[in-house]
C-alpha positions as CSV (number, residue, x, y, z in Angstrom):
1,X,0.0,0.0,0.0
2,X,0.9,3.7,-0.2
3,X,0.0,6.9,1.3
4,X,0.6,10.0,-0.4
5,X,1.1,13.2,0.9
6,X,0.8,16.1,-1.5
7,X,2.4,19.7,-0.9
8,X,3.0,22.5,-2.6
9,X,6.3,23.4,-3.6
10,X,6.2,26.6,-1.3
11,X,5.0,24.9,1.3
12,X,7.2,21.8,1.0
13,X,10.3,24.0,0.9
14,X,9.1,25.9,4.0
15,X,9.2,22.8,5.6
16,X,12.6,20.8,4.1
17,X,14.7,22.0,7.3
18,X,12.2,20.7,10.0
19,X,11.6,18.0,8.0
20,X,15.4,16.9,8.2
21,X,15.6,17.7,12.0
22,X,12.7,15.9,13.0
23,X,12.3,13.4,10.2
24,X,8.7,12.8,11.3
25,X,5.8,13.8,9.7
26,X,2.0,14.1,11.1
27,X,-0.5,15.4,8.7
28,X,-4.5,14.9,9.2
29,X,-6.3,13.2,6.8
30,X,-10.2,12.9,6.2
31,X,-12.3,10.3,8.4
32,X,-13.9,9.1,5.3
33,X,-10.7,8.4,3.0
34,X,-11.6,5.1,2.2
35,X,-8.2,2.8,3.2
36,X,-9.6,-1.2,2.4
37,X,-7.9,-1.1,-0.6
38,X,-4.7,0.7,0.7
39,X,-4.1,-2.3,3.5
40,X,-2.7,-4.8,2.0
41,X,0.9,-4.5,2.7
42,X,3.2,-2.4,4.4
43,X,2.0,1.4,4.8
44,X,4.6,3.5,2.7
45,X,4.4,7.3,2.7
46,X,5.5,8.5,-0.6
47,X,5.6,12.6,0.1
48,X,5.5,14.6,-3.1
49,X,5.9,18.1,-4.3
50,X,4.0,19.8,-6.8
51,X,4.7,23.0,-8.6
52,X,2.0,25.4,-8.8
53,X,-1.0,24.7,-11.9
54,X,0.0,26.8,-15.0
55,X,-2.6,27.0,-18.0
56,X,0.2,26.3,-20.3
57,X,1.9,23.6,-18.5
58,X,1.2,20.1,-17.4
59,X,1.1,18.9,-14.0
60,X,4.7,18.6,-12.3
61,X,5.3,16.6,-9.5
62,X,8.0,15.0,-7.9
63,X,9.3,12.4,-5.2
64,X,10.9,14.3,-2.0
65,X,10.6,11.9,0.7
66,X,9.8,8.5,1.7
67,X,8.4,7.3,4.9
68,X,6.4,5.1,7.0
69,X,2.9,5.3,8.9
70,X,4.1,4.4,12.8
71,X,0.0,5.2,13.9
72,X,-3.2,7.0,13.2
73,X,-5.0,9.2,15.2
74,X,-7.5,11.5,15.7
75,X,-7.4,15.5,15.6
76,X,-11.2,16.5,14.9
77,X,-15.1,15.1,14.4
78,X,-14.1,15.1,10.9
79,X,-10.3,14.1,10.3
80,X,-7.7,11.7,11.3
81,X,-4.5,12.0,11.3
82,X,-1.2,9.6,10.1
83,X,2.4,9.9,11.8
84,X,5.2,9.2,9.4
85,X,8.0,7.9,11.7
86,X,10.9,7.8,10.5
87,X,10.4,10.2,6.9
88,X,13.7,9.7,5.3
89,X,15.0,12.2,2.6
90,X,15.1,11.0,-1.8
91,X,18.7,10.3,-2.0
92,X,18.2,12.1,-5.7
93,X,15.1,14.5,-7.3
94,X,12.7,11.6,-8.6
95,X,10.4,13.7,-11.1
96,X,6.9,11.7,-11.2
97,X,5.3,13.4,-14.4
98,X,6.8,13.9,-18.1
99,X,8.1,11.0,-20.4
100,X,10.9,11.2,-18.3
101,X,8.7,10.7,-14.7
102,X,8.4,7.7,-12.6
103,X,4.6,7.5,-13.2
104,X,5.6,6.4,-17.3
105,X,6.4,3.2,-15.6
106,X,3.0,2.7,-14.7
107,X,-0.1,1.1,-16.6
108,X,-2.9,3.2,-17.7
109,X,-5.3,2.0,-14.8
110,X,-2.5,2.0,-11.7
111,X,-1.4,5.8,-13.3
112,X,-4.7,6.9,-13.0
113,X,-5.4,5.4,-9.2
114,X,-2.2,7.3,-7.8
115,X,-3.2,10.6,-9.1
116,X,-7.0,10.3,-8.2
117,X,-4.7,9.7,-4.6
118,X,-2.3,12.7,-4.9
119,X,-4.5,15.8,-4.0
120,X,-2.3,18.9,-4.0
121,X,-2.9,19.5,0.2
122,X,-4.4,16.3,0.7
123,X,-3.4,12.8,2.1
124,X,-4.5,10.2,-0.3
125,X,-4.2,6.3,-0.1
126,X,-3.8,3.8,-3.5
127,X,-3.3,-0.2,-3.4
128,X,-0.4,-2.3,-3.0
129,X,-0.5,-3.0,-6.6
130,X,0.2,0.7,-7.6
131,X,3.3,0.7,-5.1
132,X,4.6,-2.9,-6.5
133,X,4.8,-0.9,-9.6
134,X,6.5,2.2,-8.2
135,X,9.2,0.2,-6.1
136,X,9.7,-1.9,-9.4
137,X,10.0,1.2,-11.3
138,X,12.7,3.1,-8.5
139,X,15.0,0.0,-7.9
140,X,15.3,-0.2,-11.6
141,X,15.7,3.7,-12.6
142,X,17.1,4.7,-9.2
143,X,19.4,2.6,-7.9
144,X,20.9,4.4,-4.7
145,X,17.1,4.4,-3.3
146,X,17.2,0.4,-3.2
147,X,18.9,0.5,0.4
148,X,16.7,2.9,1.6
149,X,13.5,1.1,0.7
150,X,15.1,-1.9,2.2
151,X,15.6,-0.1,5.5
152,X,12.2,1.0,5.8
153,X,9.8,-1.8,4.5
154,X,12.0,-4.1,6.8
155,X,10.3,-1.6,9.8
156,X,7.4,-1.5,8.2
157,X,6.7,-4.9,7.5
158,X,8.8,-6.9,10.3
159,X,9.1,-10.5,10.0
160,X,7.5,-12.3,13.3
161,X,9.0,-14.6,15.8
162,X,7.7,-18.0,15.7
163,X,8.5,-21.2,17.5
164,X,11.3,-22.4,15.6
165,X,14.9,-23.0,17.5
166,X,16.5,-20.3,15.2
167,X,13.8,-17.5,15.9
168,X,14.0,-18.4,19.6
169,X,17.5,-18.0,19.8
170,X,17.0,-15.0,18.0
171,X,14.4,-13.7,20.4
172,X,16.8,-13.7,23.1
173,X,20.1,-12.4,20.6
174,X,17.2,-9.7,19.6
175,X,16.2,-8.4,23.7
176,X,20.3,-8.9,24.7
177,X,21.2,-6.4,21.7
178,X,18.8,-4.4,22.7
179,X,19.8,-4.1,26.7
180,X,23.2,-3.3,25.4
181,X,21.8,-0.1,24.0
182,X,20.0,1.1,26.4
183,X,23.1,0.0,28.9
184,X,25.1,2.4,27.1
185,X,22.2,4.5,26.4
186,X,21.7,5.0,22.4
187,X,18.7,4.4,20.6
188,X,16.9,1.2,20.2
189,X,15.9,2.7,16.4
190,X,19.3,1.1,15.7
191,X,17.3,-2.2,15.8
192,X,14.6,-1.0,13.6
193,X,15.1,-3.1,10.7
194,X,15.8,-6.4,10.9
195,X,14.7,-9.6,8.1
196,X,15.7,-13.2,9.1
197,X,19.6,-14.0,7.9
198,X,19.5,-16.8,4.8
199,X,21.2,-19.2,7.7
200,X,19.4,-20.3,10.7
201,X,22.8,-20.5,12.2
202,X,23.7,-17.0,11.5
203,X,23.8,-14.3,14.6
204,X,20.9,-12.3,15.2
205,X,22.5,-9.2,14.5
206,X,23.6,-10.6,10.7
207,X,19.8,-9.5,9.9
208,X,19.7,-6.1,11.0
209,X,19.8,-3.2,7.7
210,X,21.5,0.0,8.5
211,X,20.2,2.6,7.7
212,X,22.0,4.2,4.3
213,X,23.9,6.9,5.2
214,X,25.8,4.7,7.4
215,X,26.9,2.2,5.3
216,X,29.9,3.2,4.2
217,X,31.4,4.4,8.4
218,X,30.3,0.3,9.1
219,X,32.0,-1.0,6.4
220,X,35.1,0.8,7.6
221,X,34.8,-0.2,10.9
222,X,34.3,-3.9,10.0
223,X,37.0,-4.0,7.8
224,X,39.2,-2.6,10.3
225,X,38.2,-4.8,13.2
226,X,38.3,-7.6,11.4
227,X,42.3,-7.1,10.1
228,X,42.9,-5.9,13.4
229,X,41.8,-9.6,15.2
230,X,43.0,-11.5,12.3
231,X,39.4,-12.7,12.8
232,X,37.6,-12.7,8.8
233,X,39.0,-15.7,7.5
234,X,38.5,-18.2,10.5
235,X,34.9,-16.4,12.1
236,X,33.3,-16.0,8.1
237,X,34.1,-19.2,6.8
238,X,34.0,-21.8,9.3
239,X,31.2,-24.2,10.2
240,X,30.8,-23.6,13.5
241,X,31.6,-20.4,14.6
242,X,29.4,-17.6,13.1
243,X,30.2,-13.5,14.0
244,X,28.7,-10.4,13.2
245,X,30.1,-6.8,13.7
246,X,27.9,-3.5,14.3
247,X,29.5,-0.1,15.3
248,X,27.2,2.9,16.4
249,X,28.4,6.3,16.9
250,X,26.4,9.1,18.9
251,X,26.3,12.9,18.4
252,X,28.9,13.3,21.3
253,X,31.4,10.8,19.4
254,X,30.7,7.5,21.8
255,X,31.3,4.2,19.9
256,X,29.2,1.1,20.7
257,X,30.7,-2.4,19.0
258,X,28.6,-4.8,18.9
259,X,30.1,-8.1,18.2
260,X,27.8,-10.8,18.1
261,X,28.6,-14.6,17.9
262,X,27.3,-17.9,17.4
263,X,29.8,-20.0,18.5
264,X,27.6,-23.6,17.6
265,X,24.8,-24.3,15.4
266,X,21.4,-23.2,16.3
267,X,20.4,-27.1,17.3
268,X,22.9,-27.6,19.8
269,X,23.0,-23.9,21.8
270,X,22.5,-23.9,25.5
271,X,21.5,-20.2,25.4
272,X,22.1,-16.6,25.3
273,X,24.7,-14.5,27.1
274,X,25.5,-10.9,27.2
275,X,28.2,-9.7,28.0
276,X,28.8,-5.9,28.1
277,X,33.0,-4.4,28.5
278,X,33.3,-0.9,29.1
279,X,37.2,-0.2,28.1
280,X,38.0,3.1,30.1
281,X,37.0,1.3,33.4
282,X,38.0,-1.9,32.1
283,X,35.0,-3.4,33.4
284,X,32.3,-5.5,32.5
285,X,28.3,-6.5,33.1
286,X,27.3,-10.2,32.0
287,X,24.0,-11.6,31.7
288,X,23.0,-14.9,31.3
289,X,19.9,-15.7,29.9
290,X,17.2,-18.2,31.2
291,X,13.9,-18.4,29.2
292,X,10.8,-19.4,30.9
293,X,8.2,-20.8,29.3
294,X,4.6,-18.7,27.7
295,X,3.0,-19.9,31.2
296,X,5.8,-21.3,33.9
297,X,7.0,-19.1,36.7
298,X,9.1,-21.4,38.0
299,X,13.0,-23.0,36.5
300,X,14.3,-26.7,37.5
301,X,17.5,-26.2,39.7
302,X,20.2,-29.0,38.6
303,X,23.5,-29.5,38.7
304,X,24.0,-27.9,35.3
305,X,22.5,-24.8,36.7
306,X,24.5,-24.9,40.3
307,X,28.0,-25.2,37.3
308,X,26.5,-22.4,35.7
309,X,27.0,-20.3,38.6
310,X,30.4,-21.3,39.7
311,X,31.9,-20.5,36.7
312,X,29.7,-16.8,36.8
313,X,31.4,-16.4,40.1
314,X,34.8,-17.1,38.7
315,X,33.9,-14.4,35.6
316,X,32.9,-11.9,38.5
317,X,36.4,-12.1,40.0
318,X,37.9,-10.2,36.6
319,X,36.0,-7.4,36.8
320,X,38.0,-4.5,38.0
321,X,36.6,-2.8,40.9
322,X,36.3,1.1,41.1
323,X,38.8,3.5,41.5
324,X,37.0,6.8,41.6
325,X,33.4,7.7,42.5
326,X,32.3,8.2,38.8
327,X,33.1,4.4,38.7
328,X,31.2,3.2,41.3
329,X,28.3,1.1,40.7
330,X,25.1,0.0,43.2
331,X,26.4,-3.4,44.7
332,X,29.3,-5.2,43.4
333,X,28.1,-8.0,41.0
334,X,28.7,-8.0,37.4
335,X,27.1,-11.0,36.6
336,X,23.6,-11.3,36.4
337,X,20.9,-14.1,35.1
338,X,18.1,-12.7,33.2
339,X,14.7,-14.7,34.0
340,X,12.8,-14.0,30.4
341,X,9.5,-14.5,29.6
342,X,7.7,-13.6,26.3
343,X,4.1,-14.4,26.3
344,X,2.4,-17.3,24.1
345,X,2.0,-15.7,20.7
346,X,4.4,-13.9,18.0
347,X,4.9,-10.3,18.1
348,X,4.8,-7.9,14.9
349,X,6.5,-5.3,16.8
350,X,10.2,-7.1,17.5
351,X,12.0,-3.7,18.4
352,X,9.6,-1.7,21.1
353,X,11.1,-2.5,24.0
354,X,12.8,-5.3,26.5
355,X,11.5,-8.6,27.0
356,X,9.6,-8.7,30.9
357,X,11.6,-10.5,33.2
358,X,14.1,-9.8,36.0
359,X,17.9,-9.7,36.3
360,X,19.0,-11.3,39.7
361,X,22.6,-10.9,40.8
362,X,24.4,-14.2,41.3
363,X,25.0,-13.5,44.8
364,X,20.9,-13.2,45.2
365,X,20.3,-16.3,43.2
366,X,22.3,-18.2,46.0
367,X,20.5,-16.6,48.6
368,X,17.3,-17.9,47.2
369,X,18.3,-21.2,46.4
370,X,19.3,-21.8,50.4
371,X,15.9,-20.4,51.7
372,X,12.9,-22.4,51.9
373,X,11.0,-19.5,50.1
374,X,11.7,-21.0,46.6
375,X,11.6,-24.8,47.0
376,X,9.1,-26.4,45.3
377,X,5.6,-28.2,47.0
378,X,6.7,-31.3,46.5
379,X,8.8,-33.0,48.7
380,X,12.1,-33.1,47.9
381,X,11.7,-31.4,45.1
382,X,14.3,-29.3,43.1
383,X,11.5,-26.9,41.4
384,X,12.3,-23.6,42.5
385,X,9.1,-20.9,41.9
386,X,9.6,-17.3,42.7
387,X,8.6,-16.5,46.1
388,X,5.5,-14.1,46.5
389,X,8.0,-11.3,48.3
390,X,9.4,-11.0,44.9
391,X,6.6,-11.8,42.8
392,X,5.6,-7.7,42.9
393,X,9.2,-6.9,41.9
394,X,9.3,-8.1,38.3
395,X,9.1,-4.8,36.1
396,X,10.5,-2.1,39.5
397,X,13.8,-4.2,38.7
398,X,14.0,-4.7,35.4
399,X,13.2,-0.9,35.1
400,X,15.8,0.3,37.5
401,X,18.8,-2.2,37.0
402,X,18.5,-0.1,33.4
403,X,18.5,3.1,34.3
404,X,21.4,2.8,37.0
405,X,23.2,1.1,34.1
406,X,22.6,4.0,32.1
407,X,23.1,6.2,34.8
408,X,26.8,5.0,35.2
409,X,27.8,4.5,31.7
410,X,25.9,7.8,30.1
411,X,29.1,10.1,31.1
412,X,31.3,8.4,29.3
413,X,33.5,8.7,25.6
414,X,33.9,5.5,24.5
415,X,32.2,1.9,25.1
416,X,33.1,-1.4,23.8
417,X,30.3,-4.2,23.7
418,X,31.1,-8.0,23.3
419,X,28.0,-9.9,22.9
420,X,28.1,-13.6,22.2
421,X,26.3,-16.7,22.8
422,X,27.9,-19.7,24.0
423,X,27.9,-22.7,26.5
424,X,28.5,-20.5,29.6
């Protein structure tokens, strides 16, 4: 599907410099534009520009900006209203009209549907089948647009999580990228677009589309990291071990790495871990993860678990401890394991947000599993259910444990992530 916006070319220049500040759009449309036909796949904004009507001339329009709807609402008795979120700028001038003009692409019937849609002032809808035809049309004609359109219909049509033993452990790669962001505080948009890799074996991270302009700054800084570790030939091309790099920047120059690995194939993981290094303190947070089932609250305690822990106690010895109050963090575990539940169902939204669960401290978790409070009903039995003091808890710690983390880190200039999955 497509909306289209249609402005002036006054009023569309008025607006190009909040347009590329904000790069978000609302603009009310009427209650009674007709939008059956127009859902039936992902909502493009195509925002055009027209030139004032001439007698002697024909219509001139052309494409400015592209976008997405993020939600409707309501402004009046009589309108609606769209947000465009995020409205990204035409790479090049795209003229629409003219022999010349993306809309010569077009049949007869699908021509006349999108201008019966593009009102000068108006916000207009046309079917799927007139967009197939313009994206056709702009990755053919326009070649620098294809990575854009690539960035944005992944957000706008993102691919949900099933049941499968690569989208679960790409559920929990998915919510541990994501705590490392907001860890060292920078945008979960970075996750916004995101298709399932070709392998099933391939990191989570390995399906996530940058957006355009920053292409050729990741490149770089792959390229670079990889010749630095001596990495590319062994990680790339081997059978078992699968990597991926990301690097973000921030408008006060912090870099995030994101290195994200796959150390065995998807059949034979154990689980998730995150681990978070923070080079000017050289210290570190690690999280492993434990996934609950749609409807348990409760995990089976073995010896497996119990080895677990040992060997998180033994990580939790490396971290260096504080040296000035900037440093200083609320209690002195590093290592953490994350409790994650995501409800029965699949989700269309994978990027808003954190998984619910809790992070307990390992020291905590051995606290609990030597108190009566968590043992199971049965007798002698090694269930261990979350006690009802803690059972209120759930989203005041997950919601704190992330802004002290942020809290600590925000200050300072450079951050270093390693996140990798592995038999912990």
């Amino acid at each position: 599907m497509a909306f289209i916006v249609t402005l002036s070319s006054e009023e569309l220049d008025a607006n190009q410099d909040k347009f590329r500040i904000e790069q978000r759009l609302t603009k009310s449309r009427p209650k009674s534009l007709n939008l059956d036909a127009a859902l039936d796949g992902p909502p493009i904004v195509l925002l055009i520009g027209e030139t004032p009507a001439q007698p002697d001339r024909e219509r001139s329009r052309w494409l400015a900006w592209i976008g997405i709807v993020a939600r409707h609402g309501t402004v009046g008795a009589v309108e609606k209203s769209i947000t465009v979120d995020p409205l990204r700028e035409c790479l090049e001038t795209i003229p629409l009209d003219g022999s010349e003009g993306l809309l010569s692409d077009l049949p007869g019937p699908l021509r006349q549907e999108f201008d019966q849609a593009s009102l000068l002032g108006a916000v207009g809808a046309c079917s799927d089948a007139v967009w197939q035809s313009l994206e056709r049309a702009l990755r053919a004609r326009w070649h620098r647009l294809g990575s854009l359109l690539d960035w944005l219909i992944a957000q706008a049509d993102p691919p949900a999580f099933g049941d499968s033993p690569s989208d679960l452990s790409w559920q929990e790669q998915r919510d541990a990228t994501g705590s490392l962001l907001r860890i060292a505080d920078f945008p979960l948009a970075a996750l916004a677009a995101w298709q399932r890799p070709r392998s099933v074996d391939a990191p989570y991270t390995a399906g996530l589309i940058p957006q355009p302009v920053e292409h050729s700054l990741i490149d770089y800084d792959v390229r670079v990291a990889g010749d630095a570790f001596g990495m590319f030939s062994e990680w790339q091309h081997g059978d078992t071990v699968r990597c991926d790099i990301h690097v973000l920047h921030d408008a006060s120059g912090r870099r995030l790495e994101v290195v994200n690995v796959n150390a065995t194939p998807v059949e034979s993981r154990l689980g998730t871990d995150m681990l978070y290094y923070h080079e000017p303190t050289k210290s570190f947070v690690f999280v492993q993860y434990k996934r609950l089932g749609p409807d348990a609250r409760s995990i089976y305690v073995d010896a497996r678990l119990r080895s677990q822990l040992d060997r998180l106690e033994e990580v939790a010895r490396l971290s260096r401890p504080p040296t000035q109050p900037s440093e200083w963090r609320l209690g002195n575990d590093p290592c953490f394991v994350k409790l994650a539940h995501w409800p029965q169902g699949v989700s269309r939204q994978p990027v808003q947000g954190l998984a619910p669960g809790m992070y307990l401290p390992v020291s905590y978790i051995r606290l609990l599993l030597d108190d009566d409070c968590t043992r199971g009903k049965r007798s002698g039995s090694d269930t261990r259910i979350q006690p009802d003091r803690t059972a209120s808890h759930w989203d005041p710690v997950h919601r704190s444990s992330q802004a002290r983390a942020r809290r600590n880190y925000r200050h300072h200039q450079g951050a270093a992530v390693r996140l990798g999955q592995a038999a912990c």
